[in-house]
C-alpha positions as CSV (number, residue, x, y, z in Angstrom):
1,X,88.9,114.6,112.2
2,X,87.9,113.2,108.8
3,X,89.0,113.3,105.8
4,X,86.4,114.3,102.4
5,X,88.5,111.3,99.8
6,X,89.6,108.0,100.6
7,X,93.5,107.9,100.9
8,X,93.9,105.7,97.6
9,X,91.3,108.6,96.2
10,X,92.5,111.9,96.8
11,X,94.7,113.5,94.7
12,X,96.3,116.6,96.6
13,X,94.6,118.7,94.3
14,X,93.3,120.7,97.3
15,X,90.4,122.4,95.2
16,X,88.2,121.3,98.3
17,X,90.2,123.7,100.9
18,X,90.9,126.1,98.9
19,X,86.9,127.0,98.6
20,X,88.0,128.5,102.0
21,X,85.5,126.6,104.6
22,X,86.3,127.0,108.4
23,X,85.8,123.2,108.6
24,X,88.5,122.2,106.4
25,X,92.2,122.4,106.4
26,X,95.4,120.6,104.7
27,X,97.8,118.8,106.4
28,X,100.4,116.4,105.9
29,X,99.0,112.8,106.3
30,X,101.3,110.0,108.0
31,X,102.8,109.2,104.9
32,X,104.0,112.7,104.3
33,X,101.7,113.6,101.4
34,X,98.9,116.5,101.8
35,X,95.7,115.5,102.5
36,X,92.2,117.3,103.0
37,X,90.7,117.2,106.3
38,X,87.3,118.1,107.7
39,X,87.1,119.1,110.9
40,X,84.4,118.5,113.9
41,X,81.5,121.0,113.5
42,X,81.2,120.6,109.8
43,X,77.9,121.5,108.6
44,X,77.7,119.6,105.7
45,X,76.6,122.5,103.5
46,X,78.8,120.3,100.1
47,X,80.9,123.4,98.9
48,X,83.9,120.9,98.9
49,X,82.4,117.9,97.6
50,X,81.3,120.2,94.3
51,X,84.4,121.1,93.6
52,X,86.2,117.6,94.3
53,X,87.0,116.3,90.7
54,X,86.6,112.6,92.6
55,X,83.3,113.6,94.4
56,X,81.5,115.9,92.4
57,X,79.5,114.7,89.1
58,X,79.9,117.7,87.3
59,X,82.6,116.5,84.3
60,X,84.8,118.6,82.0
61,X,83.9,117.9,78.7
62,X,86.2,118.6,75.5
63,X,85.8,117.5,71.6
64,X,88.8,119.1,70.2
65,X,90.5,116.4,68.2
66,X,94.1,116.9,70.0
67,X,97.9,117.6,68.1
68,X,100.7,116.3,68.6
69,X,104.2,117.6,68.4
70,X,108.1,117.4,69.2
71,X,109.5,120.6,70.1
72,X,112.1,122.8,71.4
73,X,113.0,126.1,72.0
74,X,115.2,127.9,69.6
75,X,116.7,130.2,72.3
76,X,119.8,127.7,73.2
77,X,119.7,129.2,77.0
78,X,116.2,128.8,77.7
79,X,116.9,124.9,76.2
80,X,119.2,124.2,78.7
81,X,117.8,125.6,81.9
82,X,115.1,123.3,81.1
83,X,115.1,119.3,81.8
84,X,112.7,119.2,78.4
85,X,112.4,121.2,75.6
86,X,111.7,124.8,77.2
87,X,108.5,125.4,75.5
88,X,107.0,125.8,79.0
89,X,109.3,129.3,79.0
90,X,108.4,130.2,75.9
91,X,104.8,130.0,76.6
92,X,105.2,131.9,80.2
93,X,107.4,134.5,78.3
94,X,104.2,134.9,75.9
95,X,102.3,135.8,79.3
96,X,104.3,137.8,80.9
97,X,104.2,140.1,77.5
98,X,100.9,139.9,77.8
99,X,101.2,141.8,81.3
100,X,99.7,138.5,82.6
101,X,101.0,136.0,85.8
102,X,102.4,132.7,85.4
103,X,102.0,130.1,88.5
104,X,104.6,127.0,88.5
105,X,106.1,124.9,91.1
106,X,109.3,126.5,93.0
107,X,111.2,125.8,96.2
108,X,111.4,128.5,99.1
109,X,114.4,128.8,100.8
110,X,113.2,125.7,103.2
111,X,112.8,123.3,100.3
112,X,109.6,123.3,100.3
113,X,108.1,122.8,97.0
114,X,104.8,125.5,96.5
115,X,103.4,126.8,93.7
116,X,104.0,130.5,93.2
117,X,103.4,133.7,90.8
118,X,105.4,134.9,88.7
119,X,105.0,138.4,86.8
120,X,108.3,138.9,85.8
121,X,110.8,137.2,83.1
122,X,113.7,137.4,85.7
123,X,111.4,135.3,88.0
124,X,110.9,132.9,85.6
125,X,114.1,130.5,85.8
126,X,113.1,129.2,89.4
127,X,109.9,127.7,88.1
128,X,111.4,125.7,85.0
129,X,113.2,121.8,85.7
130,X,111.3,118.6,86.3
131,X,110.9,118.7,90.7
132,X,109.6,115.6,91.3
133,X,107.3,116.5,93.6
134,X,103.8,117.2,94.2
135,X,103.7,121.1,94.8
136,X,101.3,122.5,97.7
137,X,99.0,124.4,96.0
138,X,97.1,126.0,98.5
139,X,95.7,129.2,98.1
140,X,96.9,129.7,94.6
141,X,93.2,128.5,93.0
142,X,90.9,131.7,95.0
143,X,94.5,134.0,93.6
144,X,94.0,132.8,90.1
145,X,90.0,133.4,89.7
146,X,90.6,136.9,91.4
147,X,93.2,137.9,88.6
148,X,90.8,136.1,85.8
149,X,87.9,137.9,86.9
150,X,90.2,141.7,87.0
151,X,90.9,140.3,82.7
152,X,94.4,139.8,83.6
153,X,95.7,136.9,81.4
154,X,97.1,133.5,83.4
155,X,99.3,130.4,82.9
156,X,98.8,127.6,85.0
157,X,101.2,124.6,85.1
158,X,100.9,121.5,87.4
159,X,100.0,118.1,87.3
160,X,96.9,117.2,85.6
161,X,95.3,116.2,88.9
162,X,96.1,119.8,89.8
163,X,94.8,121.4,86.6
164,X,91.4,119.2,86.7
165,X,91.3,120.7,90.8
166,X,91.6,124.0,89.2
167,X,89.0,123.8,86.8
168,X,86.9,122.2,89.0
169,X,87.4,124.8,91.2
170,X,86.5,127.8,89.0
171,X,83.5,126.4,87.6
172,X,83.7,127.6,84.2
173,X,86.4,128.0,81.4
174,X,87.5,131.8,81.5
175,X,88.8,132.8,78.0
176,X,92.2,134.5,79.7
177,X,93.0,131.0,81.3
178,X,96.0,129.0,79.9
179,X,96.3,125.9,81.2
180,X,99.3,123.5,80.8
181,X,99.3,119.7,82.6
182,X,102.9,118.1,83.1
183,X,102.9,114.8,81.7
184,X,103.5,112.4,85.4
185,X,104.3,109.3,86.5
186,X,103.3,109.8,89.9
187,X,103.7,112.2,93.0
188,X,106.0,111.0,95.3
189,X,105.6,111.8,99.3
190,X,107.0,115.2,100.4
191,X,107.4,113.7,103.8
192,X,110.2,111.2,102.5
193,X,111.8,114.1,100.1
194,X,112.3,116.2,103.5
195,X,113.8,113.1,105.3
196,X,116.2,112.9,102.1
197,X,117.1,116.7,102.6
198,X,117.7,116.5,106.5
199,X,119.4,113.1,105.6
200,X,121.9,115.0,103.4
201,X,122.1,118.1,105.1
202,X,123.3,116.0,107.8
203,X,125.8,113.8,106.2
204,X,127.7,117.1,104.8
205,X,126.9,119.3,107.7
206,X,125.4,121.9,105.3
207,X,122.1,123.4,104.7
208,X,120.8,122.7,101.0
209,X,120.0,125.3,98.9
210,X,118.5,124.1,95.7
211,X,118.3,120.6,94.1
212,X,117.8,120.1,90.3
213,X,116.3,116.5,90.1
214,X,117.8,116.2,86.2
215,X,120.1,118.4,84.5
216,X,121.4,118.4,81.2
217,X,124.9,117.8,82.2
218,X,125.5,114.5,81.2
219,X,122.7,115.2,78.4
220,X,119.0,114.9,78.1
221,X,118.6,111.4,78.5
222,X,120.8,110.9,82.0
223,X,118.9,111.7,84.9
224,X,121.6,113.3,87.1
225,X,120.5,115.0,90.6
226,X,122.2,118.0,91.5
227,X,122.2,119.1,95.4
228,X,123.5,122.3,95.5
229,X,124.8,123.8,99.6
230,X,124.9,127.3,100.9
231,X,128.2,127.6,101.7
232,X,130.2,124.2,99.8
233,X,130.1,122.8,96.2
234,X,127.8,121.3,94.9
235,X,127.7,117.2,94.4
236,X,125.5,115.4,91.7
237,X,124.8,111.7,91.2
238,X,122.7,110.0,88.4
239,X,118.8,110.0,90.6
240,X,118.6,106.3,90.4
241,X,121.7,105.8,92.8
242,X,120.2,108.3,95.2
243,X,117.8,107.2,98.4
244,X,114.8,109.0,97.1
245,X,115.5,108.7,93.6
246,X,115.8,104.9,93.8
247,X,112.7,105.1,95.7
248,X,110.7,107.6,93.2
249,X,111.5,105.4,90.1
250,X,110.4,101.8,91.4
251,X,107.1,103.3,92.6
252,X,107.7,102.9,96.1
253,X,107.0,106.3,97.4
254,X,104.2,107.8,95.1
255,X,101.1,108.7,96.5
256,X,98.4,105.3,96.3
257,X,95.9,107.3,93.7
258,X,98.8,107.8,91.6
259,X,98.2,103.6,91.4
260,X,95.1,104.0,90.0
261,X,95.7,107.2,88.3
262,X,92.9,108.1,86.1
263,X,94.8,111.5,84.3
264,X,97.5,109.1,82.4
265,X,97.3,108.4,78.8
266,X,96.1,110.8,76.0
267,X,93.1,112.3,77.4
268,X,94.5,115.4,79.1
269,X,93.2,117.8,81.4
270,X,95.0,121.0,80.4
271,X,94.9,123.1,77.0
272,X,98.2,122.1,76.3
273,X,100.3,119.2,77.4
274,X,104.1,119.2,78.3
275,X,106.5,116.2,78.3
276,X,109.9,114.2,77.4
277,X,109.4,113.1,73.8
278,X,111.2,109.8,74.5
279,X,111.2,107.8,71.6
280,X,111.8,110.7,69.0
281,X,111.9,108.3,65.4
282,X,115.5,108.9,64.0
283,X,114.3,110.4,61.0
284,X,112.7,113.5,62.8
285,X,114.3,116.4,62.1
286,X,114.6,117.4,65.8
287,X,116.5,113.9,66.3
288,X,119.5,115.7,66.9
289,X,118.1,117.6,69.3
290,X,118.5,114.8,71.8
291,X,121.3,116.1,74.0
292,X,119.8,119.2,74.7
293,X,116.2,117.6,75.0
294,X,113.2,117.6,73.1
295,X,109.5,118.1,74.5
296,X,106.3,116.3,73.6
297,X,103.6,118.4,73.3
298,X,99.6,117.9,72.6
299,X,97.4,120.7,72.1
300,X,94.0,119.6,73.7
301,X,91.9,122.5,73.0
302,X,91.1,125.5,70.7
303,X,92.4,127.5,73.4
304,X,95.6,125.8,73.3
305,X,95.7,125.6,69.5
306,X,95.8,129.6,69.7
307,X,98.8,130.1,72.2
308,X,100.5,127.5,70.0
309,X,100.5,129.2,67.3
310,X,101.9,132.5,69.2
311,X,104.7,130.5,69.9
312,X,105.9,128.7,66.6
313,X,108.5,131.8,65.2
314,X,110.3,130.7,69.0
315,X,110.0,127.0,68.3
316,X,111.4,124.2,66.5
317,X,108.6,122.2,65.9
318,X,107.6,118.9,64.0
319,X,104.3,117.6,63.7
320,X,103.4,113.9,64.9
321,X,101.9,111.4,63.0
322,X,100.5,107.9,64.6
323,X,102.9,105.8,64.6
324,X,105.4,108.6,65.9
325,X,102.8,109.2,69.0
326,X,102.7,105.4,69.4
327,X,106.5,105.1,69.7
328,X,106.1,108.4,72.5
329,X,103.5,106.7,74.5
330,X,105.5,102.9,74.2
331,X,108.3,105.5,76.0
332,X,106.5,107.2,78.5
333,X,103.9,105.4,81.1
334,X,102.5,109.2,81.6
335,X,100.9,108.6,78.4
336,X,99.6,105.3,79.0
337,X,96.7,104.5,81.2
338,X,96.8,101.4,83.3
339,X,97.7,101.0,86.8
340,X,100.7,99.8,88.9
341,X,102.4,98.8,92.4
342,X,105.1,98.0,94.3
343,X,104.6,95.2,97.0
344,X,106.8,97.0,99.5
345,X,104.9,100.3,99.7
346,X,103.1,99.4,103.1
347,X,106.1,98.2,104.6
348,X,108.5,101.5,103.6
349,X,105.8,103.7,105.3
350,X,105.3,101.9,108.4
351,X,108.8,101.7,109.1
352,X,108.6,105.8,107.6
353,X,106.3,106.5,110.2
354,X,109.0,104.9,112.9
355,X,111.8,105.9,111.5
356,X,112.5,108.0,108.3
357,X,115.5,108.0,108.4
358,X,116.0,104.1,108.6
359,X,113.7,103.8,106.1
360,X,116.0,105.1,103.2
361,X,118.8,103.4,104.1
């Protein structure tokens, strides 16, 4: 087999398969991310490489001169169910009134993280918190463009890479399309997040049921990882002392064209644009928000402008002016573009490949 991108290329988007050719198929590449593959017998016919935001030369284009805000949700329990400022729910919940589908990120019962659809408020809690993960998305892109094309409304949220596959993948903007990119610092490898899971599960002798990768318990600005059993209490630690999360926030595991990525900085991919809003100047009225978290948000589009407004008698919101923005992006290397490394990647994967489990000692 080979593959469409170059490792340090592809993004995990998977707009390629999902275009549904015989000759193509996703699977997890030695370094436990999700990579495209194209099989012997491929015909060449270039159904994938159009759709390929890295291949294809077809570019979305945008002049809307974007917005920016600090937010939160008024309702305190959507607040703190969310690692941000819950204006991802409050959007969704627009949708959902709307008799429309929201797809988000959620874990099945095997901790695996997928994107899913939603159609129900109830639903709705197990696709809000931060999972930092890249989400397999496959299949989701062909279930979306049926729905848009029926005139049932839609909320997409993913990472920008996966919002650009989307679009990319649909060809044209449909006017029932919400889309909403996550602000990231990098994907890091699902193959080393299910080593940490099989390396807890078997250091307590208990299968994990959830894991929350920051909760508000300690407030908005400690990053405390909850792993939560079947059948035993729960434990939480701050991230950074944990295998993976000391491995997620020094780089060391992200996938390599999140080196290079081209979606960070202020030029966003989706309609709207969801964040922390690190940085928040003291004399902002949502300052004290802070414990409970506040969100950075850019509309990008007119599109976006609209559901924004939809959304502001649910809101706390604040308008940002430049040098606010520039004290969010000094905060938050989502927003600024620019690449990075870390030296010890190729070593932590070879010995991965040997050994996970060695590897995160």
């Amino acid at each position: 087999m080979t593959i469409l991108c170059a490792n340090d290329e592809c993004t995990g988007c998977l707009a390629c398969v999902s275009v549904g050719c015989d000759f193509l198929s996703a699977a997890y590449n030695m370094e436990g991310f999700l990579q495209p593959f194209v099989h012997e017998g491929c015909t060449q016919c270039g159904r994938c490489s159009k759709v390929c935001p890295n291949v294809s030369l077809e570019k979305t284009s945008n002049n809307y001169h974007p917005q920016y805000y600090a937010c939160s949700a008024k309702d305190e329990q959507i607040l703190m169910r969310s690692t941000s400022g819950g204006i991802f729910s409050v959007l969704a919940m627009q949708i959902l009134k709307k008799d429309g589908v929201v797809y988000g990120a959620a874990f099945n019962d095997r901790m695996e993280l997928k994107h899913i659809a939603v159609d129900k408020e109830d639903m709705l809690p197990q696709l809000c918190g931060a999972k930092y993960l890249q989400s397999d998305i496959n299949g989701c892109y062909g279930q979306i463009r049926t729905y848009l094309n029926g005139g049932c409304p839609i909320l997409f949220c993913g990472l920008p890479c996966q919002v650009e596959g989307l679009s990319h993948f649909l060809g044209r903007n449909y006017p029932g399309l919400l889309t909403v990119d996550l602000l990231c610092k990098g994907a890091p490898s699902p193959g080393v997040f299910f080593a940490f899971v099989a390396q807890l599960e078997r250091k307590y002798g208990e299968k994990i049921a959830n894991i929350t990768f920051r909760d508000k318990s300690a407030g908005w600005g400690k990053a405390v990882m909850g792993v939560f059993f079947k059948n035993r209490d729960f434990i939480k630690a701050p991230l950074t002392m944990t295998t993976f999360g000391s491995a997620f926030s020094t780089n060391l595991i992200i996938r390599r064209s999140c080196y290079h990525c081209k979606y960070r900085g202020l030029n966003r991919t989706g309609d709207i644009s969801l964040g922390d809003f690190w940085g928040i100047n003291a004399s902002s009225k949502l300052y004290k928000q802070r414990s409970k978290g506040v969100s950075f948000l850019s509309v990008n589009t007119a599109k976006g402008s609209e559901y924004f407004s939809e959304i502001l008698p649910f809101i706390n919101h604040e308008s940002q002016d430049a040098s606010n923005i520039s004290a969010a992006v000094k905060k938050n290397s989502a927003l600024r573009p620019g690449s990075y490394s870390n030296s010890m990647r190729t070593s932590f994967f070879k010995l991965f490949h040997f050994n996970p489990q060695m590897a995160l000692t």
